[in-house]
C-alpha positions in Angstrom: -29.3 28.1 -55.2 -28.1 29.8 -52.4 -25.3 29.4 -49.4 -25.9 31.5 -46.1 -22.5 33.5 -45.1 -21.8 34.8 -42.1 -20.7 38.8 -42.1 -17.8 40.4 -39.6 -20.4 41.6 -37.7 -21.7 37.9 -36.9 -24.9 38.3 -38.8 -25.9 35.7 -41.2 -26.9 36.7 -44.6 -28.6 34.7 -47.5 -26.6 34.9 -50.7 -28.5 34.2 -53.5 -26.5 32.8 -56.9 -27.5 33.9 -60.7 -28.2 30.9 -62.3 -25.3 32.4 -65.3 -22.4 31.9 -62.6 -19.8 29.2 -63.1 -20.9 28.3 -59.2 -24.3 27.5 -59.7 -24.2 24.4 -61.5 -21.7 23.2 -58.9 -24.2 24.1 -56.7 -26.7 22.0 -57.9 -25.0 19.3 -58.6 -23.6 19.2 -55.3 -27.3 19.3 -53.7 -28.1 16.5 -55.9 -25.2 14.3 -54.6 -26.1 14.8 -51.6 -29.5 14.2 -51.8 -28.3 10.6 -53.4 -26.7 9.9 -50.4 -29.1 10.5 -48.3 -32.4 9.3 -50.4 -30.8 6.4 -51.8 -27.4 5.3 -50.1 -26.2 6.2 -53.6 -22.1 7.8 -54.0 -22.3 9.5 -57.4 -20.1 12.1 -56.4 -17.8 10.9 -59.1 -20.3 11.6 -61.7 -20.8 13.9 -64.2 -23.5 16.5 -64.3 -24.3 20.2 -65.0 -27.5 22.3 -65.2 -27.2 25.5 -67.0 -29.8 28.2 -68.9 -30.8 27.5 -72.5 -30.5 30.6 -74.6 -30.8 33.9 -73.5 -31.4 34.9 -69.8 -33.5 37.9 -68.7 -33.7 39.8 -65.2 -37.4 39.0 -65.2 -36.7 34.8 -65.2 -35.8 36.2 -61.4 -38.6 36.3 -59.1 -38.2 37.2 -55.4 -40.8 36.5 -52.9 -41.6 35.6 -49.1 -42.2 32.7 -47.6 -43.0 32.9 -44.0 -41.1 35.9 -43.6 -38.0 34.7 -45.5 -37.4 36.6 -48.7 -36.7 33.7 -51.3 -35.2 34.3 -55.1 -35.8 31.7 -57.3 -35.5 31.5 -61.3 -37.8 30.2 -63.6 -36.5 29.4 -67.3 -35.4 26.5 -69.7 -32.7 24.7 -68.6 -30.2 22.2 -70.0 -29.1 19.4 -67.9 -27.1 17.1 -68.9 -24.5 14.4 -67.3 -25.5 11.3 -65.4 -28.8 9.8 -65.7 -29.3 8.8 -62.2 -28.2 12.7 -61.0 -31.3 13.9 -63.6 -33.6 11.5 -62.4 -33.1 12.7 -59.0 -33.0 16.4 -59.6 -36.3 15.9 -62.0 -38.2 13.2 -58.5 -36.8 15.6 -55.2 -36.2 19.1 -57.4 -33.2 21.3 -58.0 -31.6 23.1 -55.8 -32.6 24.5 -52.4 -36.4 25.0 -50.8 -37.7 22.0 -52.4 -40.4 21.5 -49.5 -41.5 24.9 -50.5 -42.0 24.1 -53.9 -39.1 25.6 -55.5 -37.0 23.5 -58.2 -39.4 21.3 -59.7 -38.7 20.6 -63.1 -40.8 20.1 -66.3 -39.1 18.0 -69.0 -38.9 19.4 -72.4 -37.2 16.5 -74.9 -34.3 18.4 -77.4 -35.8 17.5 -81.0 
């Protein structure tokens, strides 16, 4: 997840959030309303949701690259995601979070035995 910010001296810059801050799983879960709205015509901003690491996280789960120029950060990991079924059916069809035409976000699902 990411949000561009714009500096004092007018310049935008990308902020890029570790997936261990409190704001990412807003984050996420805010993309994912969104995208409900605008996929489905669905309002499940009252829902429940969050999207968090499972176990330990290391700096190496973070992997910067380029894409057409851009530099992109993205982490790749085990995740829990819990909350409303409908908000993890449409993270797990469209992806979570950002630069999902890109490739990034797409989900795997691992059942918790």
């Amino acid at each position: 997840m990411y949000s561009t910010v714009e500096i004092p001296s007018g310049r935008k810059v990308t902020h890029y959030y570790d997936i261990r801050d409190p704001e990412f799983t807003i984050l996420i879960r805010n993309n994912l309303i969104k995208k409900a709205r605008a996929f489905f015509n669905l309002d499940l901003s009252e829902r429940p949701f969050s999207f968090t690491p499972h176990g330990q996280v290391h700096a190496k789960q973070q992997k910067t690259m380029r894409y057409k120029g851009t530099v992109i950060k993205a982490w790749h990991g085990v995740f829990c995601m819990q909350g409303d079924p409908q908000l993890q059916q449409i993270a797990y069809q469209t992806g979570a979070g950002g630069k999902n035409g890109q490739g990034y976000g797409m989900l795997s699902i691992y059942k918790n035995s």
